[in-house]
DSSP file (Angstrom, degrees, kcal/mol; ACC not computed):
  #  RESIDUE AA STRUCTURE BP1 BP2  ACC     N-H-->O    O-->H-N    N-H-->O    O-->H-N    TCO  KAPPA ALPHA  PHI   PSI    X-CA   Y-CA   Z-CA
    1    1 A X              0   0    0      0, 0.0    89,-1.3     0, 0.0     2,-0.5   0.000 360.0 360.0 360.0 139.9   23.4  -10.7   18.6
    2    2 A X  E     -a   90   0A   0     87,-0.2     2,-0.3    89,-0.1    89,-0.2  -0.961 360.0-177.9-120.9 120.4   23.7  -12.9   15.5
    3    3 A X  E     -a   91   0A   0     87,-2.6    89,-0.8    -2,-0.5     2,-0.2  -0.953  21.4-132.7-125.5 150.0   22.9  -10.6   12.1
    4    4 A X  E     +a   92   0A   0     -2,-0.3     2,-0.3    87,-0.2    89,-0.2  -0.561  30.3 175.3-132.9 133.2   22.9  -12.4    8.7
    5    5 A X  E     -a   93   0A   0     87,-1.8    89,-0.9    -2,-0.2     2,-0.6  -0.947  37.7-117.2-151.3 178.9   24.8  -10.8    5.8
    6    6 A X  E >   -a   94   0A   0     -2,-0.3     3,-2.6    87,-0.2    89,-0.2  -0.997  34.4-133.4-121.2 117.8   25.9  -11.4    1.9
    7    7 A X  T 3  S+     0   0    0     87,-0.8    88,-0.2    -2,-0.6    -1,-0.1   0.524  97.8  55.6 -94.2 -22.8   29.8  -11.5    2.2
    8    8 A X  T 3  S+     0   0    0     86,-0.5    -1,-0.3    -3,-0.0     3,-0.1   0.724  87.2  87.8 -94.9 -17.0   29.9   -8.9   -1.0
    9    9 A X  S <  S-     0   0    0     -3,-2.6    -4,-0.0     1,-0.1     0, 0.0  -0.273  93.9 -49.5 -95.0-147.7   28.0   -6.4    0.1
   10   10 A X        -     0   0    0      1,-0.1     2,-1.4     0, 0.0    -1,-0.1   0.340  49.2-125.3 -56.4 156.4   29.2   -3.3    2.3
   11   11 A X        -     0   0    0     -3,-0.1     2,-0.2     3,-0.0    -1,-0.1  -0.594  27.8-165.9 -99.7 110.8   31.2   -3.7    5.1
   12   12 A X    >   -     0   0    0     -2,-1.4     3,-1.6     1,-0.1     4,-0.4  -0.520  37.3-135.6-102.8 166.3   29.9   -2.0    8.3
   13   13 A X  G >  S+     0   0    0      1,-0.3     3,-1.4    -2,-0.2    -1,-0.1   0.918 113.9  62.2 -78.7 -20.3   31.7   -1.3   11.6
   14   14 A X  G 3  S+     0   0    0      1,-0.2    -1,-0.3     2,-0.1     3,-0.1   0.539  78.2  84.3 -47.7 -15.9   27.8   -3.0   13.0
   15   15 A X  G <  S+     0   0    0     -3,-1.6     2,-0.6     1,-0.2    -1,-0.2   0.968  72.0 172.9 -72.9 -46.8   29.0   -6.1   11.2
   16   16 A X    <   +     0   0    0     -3,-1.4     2,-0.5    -4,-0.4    -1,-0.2  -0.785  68.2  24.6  97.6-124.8   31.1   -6.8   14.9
   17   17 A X  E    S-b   90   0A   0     72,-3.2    74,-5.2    -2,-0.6     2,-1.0  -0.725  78.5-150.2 -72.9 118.9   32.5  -10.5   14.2
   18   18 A X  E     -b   91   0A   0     -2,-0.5    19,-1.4    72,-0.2     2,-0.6  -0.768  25.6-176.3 -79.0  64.4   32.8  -11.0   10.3
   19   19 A X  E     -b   92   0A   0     72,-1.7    74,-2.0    -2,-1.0     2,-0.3  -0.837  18.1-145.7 -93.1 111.7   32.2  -14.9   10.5
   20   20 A X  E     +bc  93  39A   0     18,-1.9    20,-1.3    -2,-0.6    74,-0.2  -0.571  19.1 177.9 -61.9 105.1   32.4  -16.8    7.0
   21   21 A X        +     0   0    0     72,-2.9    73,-0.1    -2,-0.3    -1,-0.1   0.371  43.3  97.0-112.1   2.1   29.9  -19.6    7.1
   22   22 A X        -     0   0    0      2,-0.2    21,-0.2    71,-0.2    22,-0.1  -0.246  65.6-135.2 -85.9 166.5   30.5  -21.2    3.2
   23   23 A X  S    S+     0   0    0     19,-0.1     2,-0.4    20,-0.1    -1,-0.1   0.451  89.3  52.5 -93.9  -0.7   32.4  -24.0    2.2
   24   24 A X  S    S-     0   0    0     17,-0.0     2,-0.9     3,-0.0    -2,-0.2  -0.910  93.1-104.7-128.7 128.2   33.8  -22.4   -0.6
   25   25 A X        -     0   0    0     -2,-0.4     3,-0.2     1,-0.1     4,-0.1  -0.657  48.3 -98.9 -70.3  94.2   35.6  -19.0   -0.8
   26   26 A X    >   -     0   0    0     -2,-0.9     3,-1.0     1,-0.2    -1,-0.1   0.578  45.8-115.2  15.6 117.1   33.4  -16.1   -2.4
   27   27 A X  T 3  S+     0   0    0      1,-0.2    -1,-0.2    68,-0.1     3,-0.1  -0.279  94.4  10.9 -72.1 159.9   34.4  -15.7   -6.1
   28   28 A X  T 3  S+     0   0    0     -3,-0.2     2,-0.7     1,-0.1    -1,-0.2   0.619 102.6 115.4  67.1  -8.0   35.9  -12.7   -7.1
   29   29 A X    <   -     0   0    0     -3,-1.0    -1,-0.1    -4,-0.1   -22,-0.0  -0.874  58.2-140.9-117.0  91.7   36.3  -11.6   -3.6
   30   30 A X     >  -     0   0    0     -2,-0.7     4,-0.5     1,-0.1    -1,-0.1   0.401  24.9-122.7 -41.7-169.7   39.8  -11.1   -2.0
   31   31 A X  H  > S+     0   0    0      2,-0.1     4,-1.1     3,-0.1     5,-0.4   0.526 117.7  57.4-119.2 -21.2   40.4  -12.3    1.8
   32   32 A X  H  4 S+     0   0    0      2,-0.2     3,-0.2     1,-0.1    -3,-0.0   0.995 108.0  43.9 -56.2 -70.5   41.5   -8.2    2.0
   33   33 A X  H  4 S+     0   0    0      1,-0.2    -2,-0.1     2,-0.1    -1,-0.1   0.864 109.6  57.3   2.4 -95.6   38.3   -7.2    0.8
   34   34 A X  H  < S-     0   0    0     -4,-0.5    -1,-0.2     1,-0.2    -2,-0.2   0.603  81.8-150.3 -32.5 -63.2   36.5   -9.3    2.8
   35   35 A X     <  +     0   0    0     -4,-1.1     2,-0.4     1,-0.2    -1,-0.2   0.736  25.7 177.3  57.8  51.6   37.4   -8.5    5.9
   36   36 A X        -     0   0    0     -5,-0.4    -1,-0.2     1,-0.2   -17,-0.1  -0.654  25.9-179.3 -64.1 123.3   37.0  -11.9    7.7
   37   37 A X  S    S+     0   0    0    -19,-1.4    -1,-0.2    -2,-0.4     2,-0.1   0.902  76.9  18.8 -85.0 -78.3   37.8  -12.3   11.0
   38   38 A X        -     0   0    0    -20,-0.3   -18,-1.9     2,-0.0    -1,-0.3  -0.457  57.1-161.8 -75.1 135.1   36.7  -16.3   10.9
   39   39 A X  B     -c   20   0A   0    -20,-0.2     2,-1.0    -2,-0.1     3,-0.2  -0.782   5.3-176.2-142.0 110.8   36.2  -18.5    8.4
   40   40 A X    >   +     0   0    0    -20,-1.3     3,-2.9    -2,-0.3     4,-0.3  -0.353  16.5 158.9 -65.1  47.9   34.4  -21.4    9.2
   41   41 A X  G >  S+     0   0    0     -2,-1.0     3,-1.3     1,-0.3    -1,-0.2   0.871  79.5  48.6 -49.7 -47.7   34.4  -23.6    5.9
   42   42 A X  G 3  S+     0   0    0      1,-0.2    -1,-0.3    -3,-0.2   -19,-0.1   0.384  93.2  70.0-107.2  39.3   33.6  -26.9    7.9
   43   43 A X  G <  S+     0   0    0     -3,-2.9    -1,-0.2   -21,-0.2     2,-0.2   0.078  91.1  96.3-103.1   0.9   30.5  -25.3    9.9
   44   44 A X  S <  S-     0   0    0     -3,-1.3   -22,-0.1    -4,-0.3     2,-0.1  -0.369  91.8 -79.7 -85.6 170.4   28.8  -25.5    6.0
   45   45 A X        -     0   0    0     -2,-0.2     2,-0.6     1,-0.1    -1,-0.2  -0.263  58.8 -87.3 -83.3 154.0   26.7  -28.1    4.7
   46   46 A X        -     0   0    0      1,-0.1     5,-0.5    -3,-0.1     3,-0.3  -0.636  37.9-115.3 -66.2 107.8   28.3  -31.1    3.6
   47   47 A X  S  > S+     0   0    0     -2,-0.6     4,-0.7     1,-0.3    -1,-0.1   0.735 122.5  49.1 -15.6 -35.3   29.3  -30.9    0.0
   48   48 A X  H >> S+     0   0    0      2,-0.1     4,-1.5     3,-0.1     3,-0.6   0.981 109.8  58.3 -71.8 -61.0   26.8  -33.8   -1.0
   49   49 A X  H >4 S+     0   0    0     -3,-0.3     3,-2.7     1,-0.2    -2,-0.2   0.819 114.5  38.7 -42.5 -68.1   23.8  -31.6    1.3
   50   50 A X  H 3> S+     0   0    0      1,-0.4     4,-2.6     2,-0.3    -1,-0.2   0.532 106.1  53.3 -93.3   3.0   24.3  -28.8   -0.8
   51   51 A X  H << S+     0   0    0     -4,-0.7    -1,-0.4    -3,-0.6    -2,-0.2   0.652 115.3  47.1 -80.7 -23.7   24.8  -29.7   -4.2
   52   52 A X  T << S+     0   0    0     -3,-2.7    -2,-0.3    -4,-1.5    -1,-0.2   0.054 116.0  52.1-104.0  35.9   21.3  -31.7   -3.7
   53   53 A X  T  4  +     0   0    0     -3,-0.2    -3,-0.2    -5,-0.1    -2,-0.2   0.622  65.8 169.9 -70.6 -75.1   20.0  -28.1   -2.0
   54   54 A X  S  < S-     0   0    0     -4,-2.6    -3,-0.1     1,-0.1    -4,-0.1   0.457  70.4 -72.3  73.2  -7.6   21.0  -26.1   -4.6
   55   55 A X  S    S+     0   0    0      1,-0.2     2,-0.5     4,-0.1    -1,-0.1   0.857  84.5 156.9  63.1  76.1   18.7  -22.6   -2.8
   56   56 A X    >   -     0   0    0      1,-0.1     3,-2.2     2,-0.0    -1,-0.2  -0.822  37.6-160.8-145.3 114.8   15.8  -24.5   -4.0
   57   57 A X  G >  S+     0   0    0     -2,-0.5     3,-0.6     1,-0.3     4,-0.3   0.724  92.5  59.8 -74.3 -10.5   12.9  -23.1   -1.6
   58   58 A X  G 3  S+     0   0    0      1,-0.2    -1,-0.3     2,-0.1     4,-0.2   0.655 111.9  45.2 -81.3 -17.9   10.6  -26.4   -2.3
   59   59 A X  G <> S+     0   0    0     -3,-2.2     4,-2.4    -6,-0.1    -1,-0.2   0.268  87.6 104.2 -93.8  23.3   13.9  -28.4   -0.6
   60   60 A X  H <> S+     0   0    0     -3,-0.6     4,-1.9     1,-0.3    -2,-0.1   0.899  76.1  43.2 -67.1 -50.5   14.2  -26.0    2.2
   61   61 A X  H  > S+     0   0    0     -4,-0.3     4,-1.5     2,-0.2     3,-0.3   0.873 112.9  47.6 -57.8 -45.4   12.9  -27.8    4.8
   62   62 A X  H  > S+     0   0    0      1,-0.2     4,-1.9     2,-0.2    -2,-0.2   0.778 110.1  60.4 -47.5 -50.7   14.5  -31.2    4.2
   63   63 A X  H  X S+     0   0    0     -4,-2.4     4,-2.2     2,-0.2    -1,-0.2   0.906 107.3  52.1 -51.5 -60.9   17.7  -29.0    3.8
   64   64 A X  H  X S+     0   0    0     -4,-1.9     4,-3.6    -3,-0.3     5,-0.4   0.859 106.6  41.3  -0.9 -81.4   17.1  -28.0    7.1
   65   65 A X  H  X S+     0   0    0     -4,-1.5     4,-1.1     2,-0.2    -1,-0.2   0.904 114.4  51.3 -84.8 -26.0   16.8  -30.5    8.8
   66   66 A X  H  X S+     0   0    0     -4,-1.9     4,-2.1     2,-0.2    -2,-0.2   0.961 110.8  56.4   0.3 -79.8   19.6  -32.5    7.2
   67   67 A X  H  < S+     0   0    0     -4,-2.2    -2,-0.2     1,-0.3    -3,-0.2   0.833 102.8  48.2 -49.4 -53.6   21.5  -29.6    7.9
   68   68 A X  H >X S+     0   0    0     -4,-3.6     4,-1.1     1,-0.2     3,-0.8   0.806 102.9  67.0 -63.0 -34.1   20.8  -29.5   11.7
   69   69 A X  H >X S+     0   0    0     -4,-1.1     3,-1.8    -5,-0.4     4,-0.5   1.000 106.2  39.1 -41.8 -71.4   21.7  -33.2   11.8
   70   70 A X  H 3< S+     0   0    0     -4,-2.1    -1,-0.2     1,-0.3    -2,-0.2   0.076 108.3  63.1 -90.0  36.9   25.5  -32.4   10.9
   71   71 A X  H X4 S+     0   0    0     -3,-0.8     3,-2.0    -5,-0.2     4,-0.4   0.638  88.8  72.0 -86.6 -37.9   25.4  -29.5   12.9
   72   72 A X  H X< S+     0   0    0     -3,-1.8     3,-1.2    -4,-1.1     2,-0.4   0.805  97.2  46.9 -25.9 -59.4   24.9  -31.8   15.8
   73   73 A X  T 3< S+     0   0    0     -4,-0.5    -1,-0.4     1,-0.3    -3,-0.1  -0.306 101.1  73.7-106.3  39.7   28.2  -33.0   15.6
   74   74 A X  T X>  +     0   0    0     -3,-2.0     3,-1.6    -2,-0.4     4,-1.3   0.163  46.4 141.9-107.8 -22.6   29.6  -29.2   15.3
   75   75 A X  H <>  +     0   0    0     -3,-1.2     4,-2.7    -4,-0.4    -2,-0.1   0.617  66.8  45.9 -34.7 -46.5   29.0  -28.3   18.7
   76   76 A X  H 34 S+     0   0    0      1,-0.3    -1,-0.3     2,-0.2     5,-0.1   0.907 112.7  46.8 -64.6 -32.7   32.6  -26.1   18.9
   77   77 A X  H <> S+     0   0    0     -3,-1.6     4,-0.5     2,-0.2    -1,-0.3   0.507 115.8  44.6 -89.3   1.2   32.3  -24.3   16.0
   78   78 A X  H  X S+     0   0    0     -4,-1.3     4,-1.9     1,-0.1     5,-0.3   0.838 117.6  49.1 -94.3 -41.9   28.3  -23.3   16.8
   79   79 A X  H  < S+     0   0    0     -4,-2.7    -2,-0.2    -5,-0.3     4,-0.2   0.471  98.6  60.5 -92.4   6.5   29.6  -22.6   20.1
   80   80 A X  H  > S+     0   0    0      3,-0.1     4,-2.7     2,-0.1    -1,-0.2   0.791 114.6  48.8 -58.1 -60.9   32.8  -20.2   18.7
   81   81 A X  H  X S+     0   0    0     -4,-0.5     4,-1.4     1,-0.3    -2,-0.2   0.884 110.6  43.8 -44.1 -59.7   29.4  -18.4   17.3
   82   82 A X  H  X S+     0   0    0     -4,-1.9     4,-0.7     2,-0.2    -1,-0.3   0.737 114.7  43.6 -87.3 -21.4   27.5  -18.2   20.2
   83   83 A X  H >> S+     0   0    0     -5,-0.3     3,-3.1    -4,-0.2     4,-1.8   0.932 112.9  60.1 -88.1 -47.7   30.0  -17.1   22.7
   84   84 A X  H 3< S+     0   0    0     -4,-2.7     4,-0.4     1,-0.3    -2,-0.2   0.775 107.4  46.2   3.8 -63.1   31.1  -14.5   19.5
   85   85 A X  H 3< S+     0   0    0     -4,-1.4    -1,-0.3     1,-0.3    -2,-0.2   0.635 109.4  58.0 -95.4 -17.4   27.4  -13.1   19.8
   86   86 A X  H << S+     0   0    0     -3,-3.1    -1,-0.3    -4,-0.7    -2,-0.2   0.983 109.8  39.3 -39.1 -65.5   27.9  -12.9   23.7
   87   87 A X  S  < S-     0   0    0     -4,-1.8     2,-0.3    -5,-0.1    -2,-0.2   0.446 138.0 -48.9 -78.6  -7.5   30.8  -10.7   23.6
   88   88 A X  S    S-     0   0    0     -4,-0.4     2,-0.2    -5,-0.3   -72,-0.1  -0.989  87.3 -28.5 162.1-179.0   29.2   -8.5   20.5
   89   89 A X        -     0   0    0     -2,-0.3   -72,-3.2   -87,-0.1     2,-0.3  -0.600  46.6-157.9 -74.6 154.7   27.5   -8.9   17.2
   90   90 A X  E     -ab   2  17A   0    -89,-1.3   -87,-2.6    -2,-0.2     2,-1.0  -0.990   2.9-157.6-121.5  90.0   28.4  -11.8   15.2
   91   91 A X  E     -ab   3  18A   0    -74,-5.2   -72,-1.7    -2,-0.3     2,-0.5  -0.783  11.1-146.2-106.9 100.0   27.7  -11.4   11.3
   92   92 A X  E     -ab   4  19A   0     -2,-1.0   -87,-1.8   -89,-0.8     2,-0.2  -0.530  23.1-151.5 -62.0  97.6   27.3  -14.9    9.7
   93   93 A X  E     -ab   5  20A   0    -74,-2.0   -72,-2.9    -2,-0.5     2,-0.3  -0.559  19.0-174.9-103.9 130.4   28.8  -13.8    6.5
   94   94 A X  E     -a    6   0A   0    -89,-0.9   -87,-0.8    -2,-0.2   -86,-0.5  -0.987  30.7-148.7-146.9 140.1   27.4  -16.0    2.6
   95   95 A X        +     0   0    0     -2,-0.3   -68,-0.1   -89,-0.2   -89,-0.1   0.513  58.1 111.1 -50.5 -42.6   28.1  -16.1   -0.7
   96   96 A X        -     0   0    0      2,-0.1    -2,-0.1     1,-0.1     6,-0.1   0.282  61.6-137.6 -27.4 157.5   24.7  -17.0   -2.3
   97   97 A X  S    S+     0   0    0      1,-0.1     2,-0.5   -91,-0.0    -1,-0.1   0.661  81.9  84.0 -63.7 -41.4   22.6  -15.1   -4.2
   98   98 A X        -     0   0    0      3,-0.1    -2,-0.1     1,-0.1    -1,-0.1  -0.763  57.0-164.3 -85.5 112.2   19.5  -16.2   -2.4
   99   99 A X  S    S+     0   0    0     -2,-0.5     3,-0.2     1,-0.1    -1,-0.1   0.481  82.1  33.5 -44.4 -40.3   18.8  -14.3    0.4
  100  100 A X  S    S+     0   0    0      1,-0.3     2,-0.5     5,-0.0    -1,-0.1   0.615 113.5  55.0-108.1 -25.4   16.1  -16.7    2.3
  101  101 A X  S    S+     0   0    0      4,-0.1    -1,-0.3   -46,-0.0     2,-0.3  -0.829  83.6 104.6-109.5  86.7   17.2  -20.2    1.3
  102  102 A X  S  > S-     0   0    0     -2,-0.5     4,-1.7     1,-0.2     3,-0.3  -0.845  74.6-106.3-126.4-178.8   21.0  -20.5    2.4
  103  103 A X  H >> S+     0   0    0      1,-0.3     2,-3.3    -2,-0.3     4,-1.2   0.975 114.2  59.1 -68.0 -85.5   23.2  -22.1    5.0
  104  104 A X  H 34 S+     0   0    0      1,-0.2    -1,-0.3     2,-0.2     4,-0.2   0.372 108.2  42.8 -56.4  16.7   23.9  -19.0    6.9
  105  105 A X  H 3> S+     0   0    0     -2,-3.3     4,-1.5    -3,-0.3    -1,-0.2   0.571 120.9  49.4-134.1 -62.3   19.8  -18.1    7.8
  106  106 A X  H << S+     0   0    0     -4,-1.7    -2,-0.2    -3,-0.8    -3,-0.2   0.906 108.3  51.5 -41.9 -44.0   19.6  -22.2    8.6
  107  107 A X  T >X S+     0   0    0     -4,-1.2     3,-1.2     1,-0.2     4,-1.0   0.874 110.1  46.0 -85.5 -20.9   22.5  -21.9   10.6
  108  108 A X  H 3> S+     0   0    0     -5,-0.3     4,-0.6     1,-0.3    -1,-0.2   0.740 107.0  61.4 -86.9   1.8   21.2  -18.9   12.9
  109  109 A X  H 3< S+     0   0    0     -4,-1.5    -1,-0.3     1,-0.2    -2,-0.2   0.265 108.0  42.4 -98.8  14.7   18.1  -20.5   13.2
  110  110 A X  H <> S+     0   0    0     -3,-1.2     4,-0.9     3,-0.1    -2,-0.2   0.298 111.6  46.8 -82.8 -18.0   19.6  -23.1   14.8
  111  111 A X  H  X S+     0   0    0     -4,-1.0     4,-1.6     2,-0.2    -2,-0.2   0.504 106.6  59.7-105.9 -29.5   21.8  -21.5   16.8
  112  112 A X  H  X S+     0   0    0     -4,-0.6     4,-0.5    -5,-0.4    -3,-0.1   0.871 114.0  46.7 -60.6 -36.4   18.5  -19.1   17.9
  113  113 A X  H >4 S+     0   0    0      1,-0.2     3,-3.9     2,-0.2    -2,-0.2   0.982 109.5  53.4 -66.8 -61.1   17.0  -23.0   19.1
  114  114 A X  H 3< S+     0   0    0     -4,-0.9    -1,-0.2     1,-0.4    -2,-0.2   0.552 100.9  56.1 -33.5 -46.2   20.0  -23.8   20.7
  115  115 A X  H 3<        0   0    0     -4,-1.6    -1,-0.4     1,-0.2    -2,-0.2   0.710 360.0 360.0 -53.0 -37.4   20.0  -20.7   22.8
  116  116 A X    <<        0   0    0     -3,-3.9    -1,-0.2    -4,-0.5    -2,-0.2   0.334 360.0 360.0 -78.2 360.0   16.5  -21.3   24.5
């Protein structure tokens, strides 16, 4: 099972795998805190993708599918993830404010195709 989560809020023992999916390290946010098992900085959008993204829900799709491009060429680190969500939950852990437009909700919907 792959569950989607905001890397600040609580930490539950449901979380499973605690997987980091940003390119950037959470402000404010210690690596104790966290509790991250994995952190997958280069399994994130390409610095350029998401600086022209921006959590801007009229680019979402186009972010998307961008985004699924340079996943392509990811294949171990999506497939660290998927055997992860075999073996247990898998919580694709973000930074964002925006809940419905980020990387981590793109990347399990990709990972959801992938599976089928």
């Amino acid at each position: 099972m792959i569950k989607i989560k905001r890397v600040y809020d609580e930490i539950a023992e449901s979380d499973g795998s605690r997987i980091l999916v940003d390119r950037l390290w959470p402000r404010g946010l210690s690596k104790d805190k966290a509790k991250v098992e994995v952190w997958l900085k280069d399994i994130a959008p390409s610095d350029e993708l998401r600086k022209w993204f921006g959590h801007d829900p009229e680019k979402w799709n186009e972010f998307k599918r961008r985004y699924f491009e340079e996943l392509k060429d990811k294949k171990e680190l999506v497939g660290m993830i998927i055997e992860k969500s075999k073996i247990g939950t898998a919580t694709l852990l973000y930074g964002a404010k925006e809940e419905k437009y980020n990387n981590a909700v793109a990347l399990k919907e990709f990972i959801e195709v992938q599976k089928v």
